[in-house]
ZALUM-839423 format. One record per residue (C-alpha): x, y, z; residue in three letters; residue number from 1; chain. Coordinates in Angstrom, 3 decimals. Example, Ala and Ser with C-alpha at 12.3 -4.5 7.8 and 13.67 -1.06 7.14 Angstrom:
2
+----------+----------+----------+-----+-----+----+
|       px |       py |       pz |  aa |   i | ch |
+----------+----------+----------+-----+-----+----+
|   12.300 |   -4.500 |    7.800 | ALA |   1 |  A |
|   13.670 |   -1.060 |    7.140 | SER |   2 |  A |
+----------+----------+----------+-----+-----+----+
END
This chain:
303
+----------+----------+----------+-----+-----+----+
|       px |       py |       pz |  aa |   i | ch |
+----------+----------+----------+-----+-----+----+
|  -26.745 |  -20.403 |   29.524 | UNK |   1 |  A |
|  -25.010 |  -22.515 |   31.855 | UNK |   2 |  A |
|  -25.437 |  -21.542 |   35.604 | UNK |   3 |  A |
|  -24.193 |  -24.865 |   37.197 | UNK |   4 |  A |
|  -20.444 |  -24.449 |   36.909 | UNK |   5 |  A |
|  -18.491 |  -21.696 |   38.348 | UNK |   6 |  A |
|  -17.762 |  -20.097 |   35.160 | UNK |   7 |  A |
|  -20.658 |  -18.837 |   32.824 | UNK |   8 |  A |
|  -20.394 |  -21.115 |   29.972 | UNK |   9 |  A |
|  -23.212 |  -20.555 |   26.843 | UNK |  10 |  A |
|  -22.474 |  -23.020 |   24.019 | UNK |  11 |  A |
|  -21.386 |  -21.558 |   20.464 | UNK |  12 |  A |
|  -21.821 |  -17.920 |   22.336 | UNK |  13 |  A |
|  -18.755 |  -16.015 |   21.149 | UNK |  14 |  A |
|  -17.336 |  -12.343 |   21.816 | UNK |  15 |  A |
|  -15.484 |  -10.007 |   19.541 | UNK |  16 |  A |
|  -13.391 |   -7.183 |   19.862 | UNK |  17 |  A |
|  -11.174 |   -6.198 |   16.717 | UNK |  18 |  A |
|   -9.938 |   -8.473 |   14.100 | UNK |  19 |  A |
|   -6.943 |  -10.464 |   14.735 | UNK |  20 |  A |
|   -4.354 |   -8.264 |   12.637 | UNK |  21 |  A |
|   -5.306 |   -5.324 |   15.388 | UNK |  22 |  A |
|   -2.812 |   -4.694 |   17.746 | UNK |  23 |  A |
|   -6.138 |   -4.636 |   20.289 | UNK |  24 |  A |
|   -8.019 |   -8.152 |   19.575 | UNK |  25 |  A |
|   -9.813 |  -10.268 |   21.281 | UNK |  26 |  A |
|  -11.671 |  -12.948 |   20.972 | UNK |  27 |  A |
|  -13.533 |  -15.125 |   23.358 | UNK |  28 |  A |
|  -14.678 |  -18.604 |   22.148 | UNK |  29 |  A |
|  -17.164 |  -20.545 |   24.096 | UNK |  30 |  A |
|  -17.573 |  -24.272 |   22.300 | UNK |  31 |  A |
|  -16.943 |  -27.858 |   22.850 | UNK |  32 |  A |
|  -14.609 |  -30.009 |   20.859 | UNK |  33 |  A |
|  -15.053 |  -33.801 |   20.399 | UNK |  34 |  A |
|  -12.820 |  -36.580 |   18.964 | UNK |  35 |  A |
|  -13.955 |  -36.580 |   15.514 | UNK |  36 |  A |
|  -12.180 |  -33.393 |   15.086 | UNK |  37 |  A |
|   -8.984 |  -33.911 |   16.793 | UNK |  38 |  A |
|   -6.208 |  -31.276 |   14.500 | UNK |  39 |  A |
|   -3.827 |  -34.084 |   12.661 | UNK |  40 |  A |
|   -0.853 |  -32.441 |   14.332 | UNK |  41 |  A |
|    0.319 |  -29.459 |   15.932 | UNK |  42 |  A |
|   -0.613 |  -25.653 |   15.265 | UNK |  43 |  A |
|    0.181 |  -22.211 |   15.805 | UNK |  44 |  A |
|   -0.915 |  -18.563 |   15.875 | UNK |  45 |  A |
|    0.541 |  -14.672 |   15.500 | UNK |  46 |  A |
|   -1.514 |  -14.121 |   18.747 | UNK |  47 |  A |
|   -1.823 |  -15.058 |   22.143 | UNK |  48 |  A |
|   -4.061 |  -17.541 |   23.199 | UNK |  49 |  A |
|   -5.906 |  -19.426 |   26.841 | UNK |  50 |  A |
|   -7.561 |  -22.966 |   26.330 | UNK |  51 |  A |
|   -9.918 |  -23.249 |   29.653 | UNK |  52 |  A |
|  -11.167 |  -26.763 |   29.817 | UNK |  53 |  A |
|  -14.882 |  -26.869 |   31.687 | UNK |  54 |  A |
|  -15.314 |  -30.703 |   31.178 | UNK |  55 |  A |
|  -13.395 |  -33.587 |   33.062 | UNK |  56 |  A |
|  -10.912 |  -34.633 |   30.646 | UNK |  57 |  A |
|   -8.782 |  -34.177 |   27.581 | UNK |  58 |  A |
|   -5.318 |  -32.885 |   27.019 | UNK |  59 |  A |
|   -2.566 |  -30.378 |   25.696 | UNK |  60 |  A |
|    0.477 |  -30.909 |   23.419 | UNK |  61 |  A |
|    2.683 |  -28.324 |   23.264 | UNK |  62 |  A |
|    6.214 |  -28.746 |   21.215 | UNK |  63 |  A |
|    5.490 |  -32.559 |   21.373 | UNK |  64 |  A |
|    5.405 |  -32.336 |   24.954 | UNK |  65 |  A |
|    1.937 |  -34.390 |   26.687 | UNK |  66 |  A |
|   -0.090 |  -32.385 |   28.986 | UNK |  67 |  A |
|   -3.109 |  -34.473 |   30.462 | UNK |  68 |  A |
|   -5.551 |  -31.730 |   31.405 | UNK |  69 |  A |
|   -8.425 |  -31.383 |   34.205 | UNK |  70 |  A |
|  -11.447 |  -29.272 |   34.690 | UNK |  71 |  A |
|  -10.721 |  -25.973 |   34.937 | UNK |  72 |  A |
|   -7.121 |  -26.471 |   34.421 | UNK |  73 |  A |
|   -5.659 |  -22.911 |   31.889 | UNK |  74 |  A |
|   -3.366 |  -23.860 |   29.199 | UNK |  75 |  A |
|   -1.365 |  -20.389 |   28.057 | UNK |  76 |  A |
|    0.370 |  -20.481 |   25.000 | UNK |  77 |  A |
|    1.952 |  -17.160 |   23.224 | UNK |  78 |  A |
|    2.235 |  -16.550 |   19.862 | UNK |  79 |  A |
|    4.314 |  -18.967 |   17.462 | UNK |  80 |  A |
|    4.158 |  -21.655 |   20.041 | UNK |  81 |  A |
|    3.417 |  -24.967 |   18.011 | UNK |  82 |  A |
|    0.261 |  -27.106 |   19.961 | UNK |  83 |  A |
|   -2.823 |  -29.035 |   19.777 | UNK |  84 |  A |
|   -5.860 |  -29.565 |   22.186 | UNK |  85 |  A |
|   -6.690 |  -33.515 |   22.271 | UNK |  86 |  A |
|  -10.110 |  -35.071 |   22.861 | UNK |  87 |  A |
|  -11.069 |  -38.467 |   23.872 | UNK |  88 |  A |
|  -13.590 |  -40.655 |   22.496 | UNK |  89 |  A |
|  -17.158 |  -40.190 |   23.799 | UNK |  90 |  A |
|  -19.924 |  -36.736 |   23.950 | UNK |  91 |  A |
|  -18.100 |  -33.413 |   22.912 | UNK |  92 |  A |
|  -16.397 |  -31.146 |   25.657 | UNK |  93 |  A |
|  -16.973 |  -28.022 |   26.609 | UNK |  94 |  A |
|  -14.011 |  -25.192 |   26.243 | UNK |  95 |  A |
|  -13.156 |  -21.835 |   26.099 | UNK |  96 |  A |
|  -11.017 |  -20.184 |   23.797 | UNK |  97 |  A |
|   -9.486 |  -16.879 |   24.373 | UNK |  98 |  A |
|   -6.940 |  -15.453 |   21.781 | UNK |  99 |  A |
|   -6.134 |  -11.969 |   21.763 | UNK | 100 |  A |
|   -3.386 |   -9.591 |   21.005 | UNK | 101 |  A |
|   -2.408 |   -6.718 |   23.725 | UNK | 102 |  A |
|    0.253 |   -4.016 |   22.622 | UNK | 103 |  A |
|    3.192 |   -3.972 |   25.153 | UNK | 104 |  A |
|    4.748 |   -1.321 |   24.314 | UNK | 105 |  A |
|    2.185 |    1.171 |   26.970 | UNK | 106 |  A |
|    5.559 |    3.699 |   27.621 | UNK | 107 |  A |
|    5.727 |    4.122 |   31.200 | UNK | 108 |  A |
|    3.784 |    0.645 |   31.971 | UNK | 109 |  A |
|    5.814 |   -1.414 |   29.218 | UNK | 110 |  A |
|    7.881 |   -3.175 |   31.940 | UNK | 111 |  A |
|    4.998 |   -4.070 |   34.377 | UNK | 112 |  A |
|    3.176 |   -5.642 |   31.088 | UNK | 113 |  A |
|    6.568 |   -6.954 |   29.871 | UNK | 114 |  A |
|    6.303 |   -9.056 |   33.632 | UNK | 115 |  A |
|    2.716 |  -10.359 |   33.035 | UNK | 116 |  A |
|    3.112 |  -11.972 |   29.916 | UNK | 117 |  A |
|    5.967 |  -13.417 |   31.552 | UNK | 118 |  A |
|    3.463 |  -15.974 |   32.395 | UNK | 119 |  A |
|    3.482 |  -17.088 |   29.128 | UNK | 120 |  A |
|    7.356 |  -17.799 |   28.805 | UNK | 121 |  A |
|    6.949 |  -20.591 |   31.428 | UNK | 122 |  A |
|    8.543 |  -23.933 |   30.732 | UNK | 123 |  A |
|    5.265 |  -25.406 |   31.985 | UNK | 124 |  A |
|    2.682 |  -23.801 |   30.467 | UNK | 125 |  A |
|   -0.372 |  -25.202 |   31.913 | UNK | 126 |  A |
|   -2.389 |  -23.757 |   35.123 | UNK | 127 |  A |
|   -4.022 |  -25.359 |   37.892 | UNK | 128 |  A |
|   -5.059 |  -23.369 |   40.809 | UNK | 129 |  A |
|   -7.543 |  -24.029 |   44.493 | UNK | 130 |  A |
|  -11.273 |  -23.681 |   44.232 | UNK | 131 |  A |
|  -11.171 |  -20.562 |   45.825 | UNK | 132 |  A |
|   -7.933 |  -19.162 |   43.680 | UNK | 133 |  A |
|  -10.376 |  -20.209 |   40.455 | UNK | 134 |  A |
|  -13.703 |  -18.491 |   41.992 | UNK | 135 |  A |
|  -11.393 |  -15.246 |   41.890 | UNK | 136 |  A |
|  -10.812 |  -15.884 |   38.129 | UNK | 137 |  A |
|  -13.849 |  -16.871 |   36.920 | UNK | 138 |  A |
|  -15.722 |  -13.978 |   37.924 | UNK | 139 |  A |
|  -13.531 |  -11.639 |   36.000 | UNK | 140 |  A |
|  -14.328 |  -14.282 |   33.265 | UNK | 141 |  A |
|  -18.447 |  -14.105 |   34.256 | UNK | 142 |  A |
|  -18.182 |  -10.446 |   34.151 | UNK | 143 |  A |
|  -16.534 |  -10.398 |   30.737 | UNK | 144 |  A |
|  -19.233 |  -13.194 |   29.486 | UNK | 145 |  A |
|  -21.937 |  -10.334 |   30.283 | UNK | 146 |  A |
|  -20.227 |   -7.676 |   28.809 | UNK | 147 |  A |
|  -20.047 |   -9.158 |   25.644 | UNK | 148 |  A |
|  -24.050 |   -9.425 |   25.785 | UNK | 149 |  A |
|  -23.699 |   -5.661 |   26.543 | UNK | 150 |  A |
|  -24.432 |   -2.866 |   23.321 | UNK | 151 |  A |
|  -23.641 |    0.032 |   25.334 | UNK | 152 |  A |
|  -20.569 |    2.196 |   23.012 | UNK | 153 |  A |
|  -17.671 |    1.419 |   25.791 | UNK | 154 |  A |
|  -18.243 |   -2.279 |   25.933 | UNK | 155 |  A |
|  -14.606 |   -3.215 |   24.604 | UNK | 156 |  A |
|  -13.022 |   -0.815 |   26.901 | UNK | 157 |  A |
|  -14.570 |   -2.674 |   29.765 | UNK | 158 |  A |
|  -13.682 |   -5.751 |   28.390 | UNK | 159 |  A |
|   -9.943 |   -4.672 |   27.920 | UNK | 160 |  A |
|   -9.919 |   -3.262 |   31.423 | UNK | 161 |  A |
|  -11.248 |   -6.019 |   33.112 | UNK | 162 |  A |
|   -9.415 |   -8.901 |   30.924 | UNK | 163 |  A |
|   -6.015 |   -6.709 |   31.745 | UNK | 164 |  A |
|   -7.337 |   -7.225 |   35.426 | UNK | 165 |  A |
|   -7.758 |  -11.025 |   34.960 | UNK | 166 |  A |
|   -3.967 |  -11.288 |   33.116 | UNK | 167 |  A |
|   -2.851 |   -9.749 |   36.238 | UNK | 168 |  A |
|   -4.736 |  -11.615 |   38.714 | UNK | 169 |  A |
|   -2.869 |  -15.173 |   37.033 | UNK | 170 |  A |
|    0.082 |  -13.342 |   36.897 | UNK | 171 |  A |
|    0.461 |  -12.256 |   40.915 | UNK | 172 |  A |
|   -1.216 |  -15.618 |   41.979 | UNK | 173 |  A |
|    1.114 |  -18.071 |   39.177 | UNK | 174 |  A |
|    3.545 |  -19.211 |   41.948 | UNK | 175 |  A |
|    0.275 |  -21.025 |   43.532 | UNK | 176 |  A |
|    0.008 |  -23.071 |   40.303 | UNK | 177 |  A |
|   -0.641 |  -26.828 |   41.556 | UNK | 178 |  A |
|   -0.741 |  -28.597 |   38.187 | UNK | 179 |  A |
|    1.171 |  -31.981 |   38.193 | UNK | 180 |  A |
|    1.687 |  -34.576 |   35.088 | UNK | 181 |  A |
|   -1.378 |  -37.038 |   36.543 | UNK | 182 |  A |
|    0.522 |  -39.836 |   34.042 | UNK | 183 |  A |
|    2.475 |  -42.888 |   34.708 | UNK | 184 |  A |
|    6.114 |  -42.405 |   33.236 | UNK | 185 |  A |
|    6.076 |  -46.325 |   32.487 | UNK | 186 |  A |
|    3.379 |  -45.771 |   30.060 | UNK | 187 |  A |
|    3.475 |  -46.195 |   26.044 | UNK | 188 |  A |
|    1.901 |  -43.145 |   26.006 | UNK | 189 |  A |
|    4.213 |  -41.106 |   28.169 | UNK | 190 |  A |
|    7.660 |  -42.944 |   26.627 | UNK | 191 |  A |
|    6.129 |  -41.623 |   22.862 | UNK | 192 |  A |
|    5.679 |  -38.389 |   24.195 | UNK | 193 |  A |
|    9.094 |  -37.785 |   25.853 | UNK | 194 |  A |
|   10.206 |  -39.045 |   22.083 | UNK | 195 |  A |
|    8.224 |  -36.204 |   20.382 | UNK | 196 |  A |
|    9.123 |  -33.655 |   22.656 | UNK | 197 |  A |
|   13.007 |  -34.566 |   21.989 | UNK | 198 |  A |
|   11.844 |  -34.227 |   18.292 | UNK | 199 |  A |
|   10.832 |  -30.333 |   18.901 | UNK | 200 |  A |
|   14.114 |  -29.891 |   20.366 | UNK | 201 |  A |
|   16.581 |  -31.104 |   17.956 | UNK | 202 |  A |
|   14.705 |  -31.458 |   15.045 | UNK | 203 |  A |
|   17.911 |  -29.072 |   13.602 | UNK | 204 |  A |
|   19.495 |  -32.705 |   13.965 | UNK | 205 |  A |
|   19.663 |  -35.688 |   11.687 | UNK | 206 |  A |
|   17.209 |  -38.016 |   13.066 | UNK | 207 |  A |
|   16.344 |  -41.293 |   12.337 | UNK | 208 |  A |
|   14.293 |  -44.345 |   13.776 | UNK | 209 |  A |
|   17.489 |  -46.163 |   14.009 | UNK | 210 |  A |
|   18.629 |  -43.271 |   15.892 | UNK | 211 |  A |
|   16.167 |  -43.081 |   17.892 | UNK | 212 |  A |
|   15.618 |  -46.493 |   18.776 | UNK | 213 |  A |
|   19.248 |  -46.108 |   20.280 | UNK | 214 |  A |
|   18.497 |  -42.702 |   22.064 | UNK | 215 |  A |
|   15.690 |  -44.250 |   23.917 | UNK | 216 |  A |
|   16.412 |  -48.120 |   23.921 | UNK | 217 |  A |
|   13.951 |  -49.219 |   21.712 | UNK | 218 |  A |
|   13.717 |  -51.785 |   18.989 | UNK | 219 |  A |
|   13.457 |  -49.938 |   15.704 | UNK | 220 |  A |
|   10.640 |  -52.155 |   15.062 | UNK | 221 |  A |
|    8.545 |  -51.344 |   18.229 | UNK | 222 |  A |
|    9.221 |  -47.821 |   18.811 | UNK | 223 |  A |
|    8.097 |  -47.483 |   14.488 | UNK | 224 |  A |
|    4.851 |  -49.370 |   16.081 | UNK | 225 |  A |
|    4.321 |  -47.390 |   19.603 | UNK | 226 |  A |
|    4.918 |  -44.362 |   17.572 | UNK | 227 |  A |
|    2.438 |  -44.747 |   14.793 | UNK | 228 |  A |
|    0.202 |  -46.049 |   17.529 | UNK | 229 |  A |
|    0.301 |  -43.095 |   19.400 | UNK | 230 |  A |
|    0.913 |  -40.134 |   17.188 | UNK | 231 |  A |
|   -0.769 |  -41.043 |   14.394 | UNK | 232 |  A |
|    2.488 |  -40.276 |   12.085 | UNK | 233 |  A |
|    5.065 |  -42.366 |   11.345 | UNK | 234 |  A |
|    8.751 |  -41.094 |   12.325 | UNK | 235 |  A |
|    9.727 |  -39.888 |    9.324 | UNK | 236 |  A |
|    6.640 |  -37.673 |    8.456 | UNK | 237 |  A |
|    6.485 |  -36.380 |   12.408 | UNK | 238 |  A |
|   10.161 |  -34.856 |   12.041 | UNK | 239 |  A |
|    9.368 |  -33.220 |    8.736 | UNK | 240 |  A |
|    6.353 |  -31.986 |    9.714 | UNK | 241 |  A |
|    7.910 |  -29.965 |   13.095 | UNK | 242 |  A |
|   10.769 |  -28.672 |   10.546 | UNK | 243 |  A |
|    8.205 |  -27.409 |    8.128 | UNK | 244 |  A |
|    6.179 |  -26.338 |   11.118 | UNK | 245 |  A |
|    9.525 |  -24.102 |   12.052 | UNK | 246 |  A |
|   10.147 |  -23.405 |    8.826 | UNK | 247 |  A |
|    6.705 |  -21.511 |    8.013 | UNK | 248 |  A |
|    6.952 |  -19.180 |   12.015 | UNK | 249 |  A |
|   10.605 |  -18.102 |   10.213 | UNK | 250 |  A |
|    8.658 |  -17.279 |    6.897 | UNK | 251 |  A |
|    5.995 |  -15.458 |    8.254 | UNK | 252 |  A |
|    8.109 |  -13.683 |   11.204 | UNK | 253 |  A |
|   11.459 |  -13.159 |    9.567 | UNK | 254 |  A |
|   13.219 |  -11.804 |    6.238 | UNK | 255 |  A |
|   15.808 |  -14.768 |    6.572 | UNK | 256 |  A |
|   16.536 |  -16.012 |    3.345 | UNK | 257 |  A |
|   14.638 |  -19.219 |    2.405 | UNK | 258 |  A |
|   17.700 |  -21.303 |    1.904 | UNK | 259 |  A |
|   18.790 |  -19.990 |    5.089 | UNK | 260 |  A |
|   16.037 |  -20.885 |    7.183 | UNK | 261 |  A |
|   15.980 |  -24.594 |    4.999 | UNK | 262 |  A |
|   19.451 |  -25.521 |    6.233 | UNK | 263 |  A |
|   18.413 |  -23.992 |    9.933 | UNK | 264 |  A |
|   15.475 |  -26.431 |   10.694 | UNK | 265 |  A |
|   17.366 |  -29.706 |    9.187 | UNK | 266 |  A |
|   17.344 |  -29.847 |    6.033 | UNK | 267 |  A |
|   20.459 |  -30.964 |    3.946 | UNK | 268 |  A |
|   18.736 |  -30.923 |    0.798 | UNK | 269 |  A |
|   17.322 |  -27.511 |   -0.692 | UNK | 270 |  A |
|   15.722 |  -29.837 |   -3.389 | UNK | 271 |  A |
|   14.517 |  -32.375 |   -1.109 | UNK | 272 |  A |
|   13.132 |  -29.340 |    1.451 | UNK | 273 |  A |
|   11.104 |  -27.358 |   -1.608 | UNK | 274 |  A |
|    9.652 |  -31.286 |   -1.981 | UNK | 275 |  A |
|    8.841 |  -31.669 |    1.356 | UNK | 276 |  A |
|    7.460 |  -28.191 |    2.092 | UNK | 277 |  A |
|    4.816 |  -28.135 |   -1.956 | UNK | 278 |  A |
|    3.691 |  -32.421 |   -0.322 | UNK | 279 |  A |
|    2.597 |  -30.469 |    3.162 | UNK | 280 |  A |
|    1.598 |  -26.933 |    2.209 | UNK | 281 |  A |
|    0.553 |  -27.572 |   -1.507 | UNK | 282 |  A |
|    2.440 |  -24.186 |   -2.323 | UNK | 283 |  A |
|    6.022 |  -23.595 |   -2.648 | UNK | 284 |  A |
|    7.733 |  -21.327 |    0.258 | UNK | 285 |  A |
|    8.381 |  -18.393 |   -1.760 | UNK | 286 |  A |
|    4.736 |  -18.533 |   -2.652 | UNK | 287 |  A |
|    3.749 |  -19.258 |    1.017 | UNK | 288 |  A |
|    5.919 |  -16.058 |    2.192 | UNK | 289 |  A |
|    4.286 |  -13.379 |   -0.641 | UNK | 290 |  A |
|    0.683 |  -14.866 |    0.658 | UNK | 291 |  A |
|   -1.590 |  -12.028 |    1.212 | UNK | 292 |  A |
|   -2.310 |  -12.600 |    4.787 | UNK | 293 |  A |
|   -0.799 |  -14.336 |    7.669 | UNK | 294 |  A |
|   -4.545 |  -15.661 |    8.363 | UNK | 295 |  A |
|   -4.394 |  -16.937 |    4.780 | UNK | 296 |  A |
|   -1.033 |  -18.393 |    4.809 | UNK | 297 |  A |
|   -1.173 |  -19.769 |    8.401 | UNK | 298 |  A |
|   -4.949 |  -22.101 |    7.108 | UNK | 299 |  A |
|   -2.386 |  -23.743 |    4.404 | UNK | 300 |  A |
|   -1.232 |  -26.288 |    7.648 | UNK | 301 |  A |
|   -3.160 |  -25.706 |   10.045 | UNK | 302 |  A |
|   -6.471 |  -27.426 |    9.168 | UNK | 303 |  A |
+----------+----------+----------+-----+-----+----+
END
């Protein structure tokens, strides 16, 4: 166990309350992550979920957008929200993980809840707060860390009340959020990024490099370059993948027709989109939708 940081760290230490098709689930993570498992692109989950970074660097891409990350800094993401944690080269860093699913609908209290998760509807996602602002939040954290040690019958109700407690701690304190993009907007890096995140927002679109290229002054033949360079993923295969990203949260979370929800994230072709969808998922996206399990279906992409 870790005593040297301000937050109680204890590495492959995990705590578990539920499974994650409860409407009451939690699950606290505590790991580190290195390079050599980087995900090949972006993610997402039916439940909510914190990424607490306890080493000095890596970063956060959320709907293509870059999101250079420091210790301590909170990354919130709610469910459906497509993202990836990045690590650079060099020893693995340490992490927690906290996804969980809280029912909102508590009657009376549904609209005070309704305002906490608001937190997770911001446009910038990612939380950075004082020393003393984090001291407050980490020791709900330490205090949860302990519980989960704990075997006494009401351990998950004291985790529940006191992780309720910590959701409403970062939700009164959000406005002193002092996070700030600590990247050069001159930077390959930074110019490939504003490109992908333009990708996540109009991937309904047509969109091509020579589009592109023109959208963002470019040379077809460098931005092709940068882009490979930085994403890992040509343009071509980074635009269908966010569309059949989209196209598998309408699958799982709606009864839209599959033709429908083809035509909705960009594609022209129903023959070209039932193509695109078997090369990625390696089922077809009838069979993808009548999967037994959202776990099940969601581990077709996302590993």
């Amino acid at each position: 166990m870790d005593f040297s940081q301000e937050i109680l760290y204890e590495q492959s230490y995990s705590i578990r309350v539920n499974k994650e098709t409860d409407s009451l689930f939690y699950y606290f993570d505590y790991d580190e992550r290195s390079y050599a498992i980087n995900m090949e692109f972006q993610h997402f989950h039916p439940f909510y979920e914190i990424f607490i970074l306890l080493d000095t660097k890596a970063s956060h891409i959320i709907d293509g957008k870059y999101y250079p990350l420091k210790m301590y800094d909170m990354v919130l993401l709610r469910p459906a929200l497509l993202h990836k944690s990045e690590y650079p080269p060099g020893p693995p860093r340490k992490r927690i993980i906290i996804d969980f699913n809280i029912p909102l609908d508590f009657g009376p209290l549904k609209n005070s809840m309704e305002r906490i998760f608001s937190i997770f509807n911001v446009q910038e996602p990612v939380y950075r707060f004082s020393p003393n602002l984090q001291k407050k939040l980490f020791s709900m954290l330490n205090e949860i860390f302990m519980l989960g040690k704990n075997t006494v019958a009401v351990r998950d109700v004291s985790i529940n009340a006191k992780f309720t407690e910590f959701l409403y701690t970062l939700y009164s304190e959000s406005k002193r959020n002092i996070y700030k993009m600590d990247i050069k907007p001159d930077t390959n890096e930074f110019r490939m990024y504003t490109i992908t995140s333009w990708i996540h927002e109009h991937y309904q679109q047509p969109i091509t490099l020579e589009f592109l290229s023109e959208q963002f002054n470019i040379s077809p033949y460098y931005l092709s370059h940068l882009f490979k360079k930085v994403t890992g993923f040509t343009v071509v295969n980074y635009v269908q993948m966010t569309r059949i990203r989209n196209v598998q949260q309408l699958l799982l979370y709606t009864q839209r027709k599959i033709t429908d929800i083809a035509e909705s994230c960009g594609f022209t072709s129903f023959s070209q989109f039932n193509r695109t969808f078997n090369k990625f998922c390696k089922i077809s996206p009838s069979e993808y939708r009548q999967s037994p399990n959202d776990g099940e279906r969601l581990r077709m992409f996302n590993e």
